[in-house]
N, C-alpha and C positions, 0 to 999 in steps of 0.2 A: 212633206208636211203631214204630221200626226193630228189628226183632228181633234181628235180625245184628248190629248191632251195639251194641243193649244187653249182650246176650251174652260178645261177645267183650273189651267193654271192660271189664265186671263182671269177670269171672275174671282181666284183667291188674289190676286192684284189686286183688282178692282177693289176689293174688299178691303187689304190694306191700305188703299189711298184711302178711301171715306174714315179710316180711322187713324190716320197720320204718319204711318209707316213711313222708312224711308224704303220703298220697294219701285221707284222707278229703275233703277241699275237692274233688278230682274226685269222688271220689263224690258228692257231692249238685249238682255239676252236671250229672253223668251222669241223674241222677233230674230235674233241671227240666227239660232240655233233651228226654229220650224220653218223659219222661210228663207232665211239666205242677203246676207247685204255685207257691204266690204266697213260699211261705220251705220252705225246707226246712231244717231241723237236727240236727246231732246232738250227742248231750248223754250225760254220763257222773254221777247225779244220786246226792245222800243223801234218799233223800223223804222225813226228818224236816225239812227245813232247815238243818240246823246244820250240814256241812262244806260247803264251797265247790263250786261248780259248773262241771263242767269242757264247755263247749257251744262249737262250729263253726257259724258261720250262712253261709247263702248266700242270697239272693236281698231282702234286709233289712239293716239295720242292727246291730251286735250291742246286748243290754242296755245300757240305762246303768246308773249307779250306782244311782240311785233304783228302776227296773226290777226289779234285782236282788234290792235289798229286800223289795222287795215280792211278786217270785216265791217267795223262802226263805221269806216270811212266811207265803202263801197256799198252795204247793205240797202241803201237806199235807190241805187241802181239797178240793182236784182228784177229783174220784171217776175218772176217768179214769186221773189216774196212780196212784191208788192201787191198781186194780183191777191195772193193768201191773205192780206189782209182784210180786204173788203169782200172773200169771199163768205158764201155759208161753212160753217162745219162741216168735215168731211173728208172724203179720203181723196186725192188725185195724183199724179204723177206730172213732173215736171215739163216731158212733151204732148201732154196735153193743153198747154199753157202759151209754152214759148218753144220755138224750133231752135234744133242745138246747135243749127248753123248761123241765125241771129244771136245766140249766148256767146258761144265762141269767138264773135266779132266782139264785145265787152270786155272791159277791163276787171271785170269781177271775175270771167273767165279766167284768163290770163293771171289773175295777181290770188285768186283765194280758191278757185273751185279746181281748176287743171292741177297745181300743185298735189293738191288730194285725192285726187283722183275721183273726185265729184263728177261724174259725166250723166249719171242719170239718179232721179233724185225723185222720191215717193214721200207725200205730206201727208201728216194724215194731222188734222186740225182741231181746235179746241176753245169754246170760249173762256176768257180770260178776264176779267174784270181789271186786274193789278196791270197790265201790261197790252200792248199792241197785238200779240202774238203769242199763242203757246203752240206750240207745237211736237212731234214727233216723224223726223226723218229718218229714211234709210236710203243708202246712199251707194251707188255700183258704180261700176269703169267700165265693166264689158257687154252688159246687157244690161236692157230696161225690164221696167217690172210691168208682167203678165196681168191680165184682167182677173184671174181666180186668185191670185195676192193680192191685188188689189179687193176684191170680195172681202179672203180675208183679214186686210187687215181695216178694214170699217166694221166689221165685227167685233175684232178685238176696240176698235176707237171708242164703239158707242159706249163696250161697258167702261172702259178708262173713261169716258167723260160721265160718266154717271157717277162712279169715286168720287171725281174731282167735284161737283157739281154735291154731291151729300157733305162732303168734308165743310164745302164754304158754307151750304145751310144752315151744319153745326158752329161754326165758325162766326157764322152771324146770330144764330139762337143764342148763342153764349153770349155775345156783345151786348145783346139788346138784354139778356136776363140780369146781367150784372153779377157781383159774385158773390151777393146775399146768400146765406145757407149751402152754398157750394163747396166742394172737395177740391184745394187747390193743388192742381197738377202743373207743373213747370211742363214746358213740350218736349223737351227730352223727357220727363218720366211718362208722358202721352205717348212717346215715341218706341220706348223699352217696351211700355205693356202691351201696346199693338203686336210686337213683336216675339214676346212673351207668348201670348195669346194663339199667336201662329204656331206655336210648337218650340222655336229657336232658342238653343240654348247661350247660356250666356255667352262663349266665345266665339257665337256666332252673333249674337248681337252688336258685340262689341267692334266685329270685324265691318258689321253693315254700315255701324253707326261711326266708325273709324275713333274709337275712344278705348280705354282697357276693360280689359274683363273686370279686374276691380272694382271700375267707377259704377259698370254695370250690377256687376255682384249690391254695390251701395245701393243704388235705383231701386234694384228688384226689394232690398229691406226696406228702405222706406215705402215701397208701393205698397210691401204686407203690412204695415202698420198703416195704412190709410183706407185702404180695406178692410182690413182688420181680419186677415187669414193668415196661414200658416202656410201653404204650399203653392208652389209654380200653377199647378191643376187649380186650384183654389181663385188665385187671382185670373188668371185665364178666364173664368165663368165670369167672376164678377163683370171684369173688363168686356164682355160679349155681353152681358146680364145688362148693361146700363151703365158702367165705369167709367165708360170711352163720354159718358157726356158730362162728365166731372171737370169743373172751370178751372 
C-alpha cells in the first residue's frame, strides 16, 4: 500500500463527488489496486428488497437478472447487512459481526455469496438519506482484511463521506434557492465540467460518462458559452471559481 498516494488520490475523489463527478468506478479501483480485494462495490440498497438496487462493480461481473432476484429476495436475511443498517458509520469487516460458520449455514451463503466467492467481506458505511444503505464493499475468498486496511480504509471513508455529505448540501442549497437569477446547468453538463475541471480530456470524459466524444465535444461548447470563456483552462477556473454552484 502507497500511502502517498492513496492519500492524495482519495481527496481528489472526494473532491469530485461534492462536485458531481461520476468518479466512484475510480474509487474502487483506487481500493483494489492499494489494497487488494478479489470485487469491490458499491451499492446504494433498500434492505427490505422491494425498491431497486443502485450497485458499481469493479473487479467482477455485474448481477445478472436472475442474481438480482435472488439478492432482493435474500438480502433481508443477511445478518451482516442487517446489522449495517442500524449501525453508526464506519468501517468493519464482516467477522466482526457474524461467524463464517453461522453464514455458511444460510441460504444467502449458499444461493448469492459462495457462488462469488464472497467469503470475507469489509463495509465501509455512509449516511444515506435516499435509501436504507450506501455503502462500499470489498470482497475476498482467501483471506480477511487486516486491522491496518481496516485503518485505511476509514480514512479513505471519512473523506468519501464528506463528498457525499457537500454534494447533498449543494443539492439542497439549490432546492431551497430556487432557480431565480441562476445559471441553468442540466447534470450531465454539471457532470462534464467537474470533469473538465480535473484535467480529463474529452475522450476521456466521454469514456467515464459512457456517451461519445462528440456529445461531450457539444457540452464542453455550450459550457463556454454559459460561462462565457474561450478555453478548457478557462472554464476549469470558472467551474472551481463558483460554476459548480450554478442551478
Amino acid at each position: 500500500m502507497d500511502r502517498p498516494v492513496l492519500a492524495r488520490r482519495a481527496t481528489e475523489i472526494a473532491h469530485g463527488i461534492a462536485e458531481g463527478a461520476a468518479v466512484v468506478p475510480d474509487l474502487l479501483a483506487l481500493l483494489d489496486r492499494q489494497v487488494g480485494a478479489d470485487t469491490v462495490t458499491f451499492s446504494e440498497l433498500d434492505i427490505t428488497g422491494r425498491g431497486p438496487a443502485l450497485v458499481e462493480t469493479h473487479g467482477a461481473d455485474p448481477l445478472d437478472a436472475d442474481e438480482e432476484v435472488r439478492w432482493r429476495r435474500l438480502l433481508p436475511t443477511h445478518p451482516y447487512a442487517r446489522w449495517l443498517t442500524t449501525a453508526p458509520a464506519g468501517t468493519t469487516r464482516l467477522t466482526d459481526v457474524v461467524s463464517l460458520t453461522r453464514l455458511e449455514r444460510m441460504e444467502v451463503w449458499e444461493v448469492c455469496l459462495e457462488p462469488r466467492g464472497h467469503r470475507y467481506q469489509s463495509a465501509l458505511t455512509f449516511p444515506c438519506r435516499r435509501r436504507d444503505l450506501r455503502l462500499l464493499s470489498l470482497w475476498r475468498e482467501d483471506r480477511d482484511f487486516a486491522d491496518r486496511e481496516l485503518e485505511a480504509f476509514e480514512h479513505v471513508r471519512r473523506l468519501v463521506d464528506a463528498g457525499f455529505a457537500m454534494r447533498e448540501a449543494g443539492q439542497a442549497l439549490r432546492e431551497w434557492s430556487g432557480p431565480g437569477g441562476g445559471t441553468l446547468l442540466t447534470p450531465r453538463q454539471r457532470e462534464v465540467a467537474a470533469l473538465v475541471s480535473q484535467g480529463h480530456t474529452n475522450e476521456q470524459v466521454a469514456r467515464r460518462l459512457g456517451i461519445s466524444a462528440r456529445t461531450v465535444r457539444k457540452h464542453v461548447a455550450d459550457l463556454f458559452d454559459v460561462a462565457d470563456v474561450r478555453s478548457r483552462t478557462a472554464l476549469a477556473a470558472w467551474w472551481r471559481q463558483g460554476g459548480r454552484s450554478a442551478i
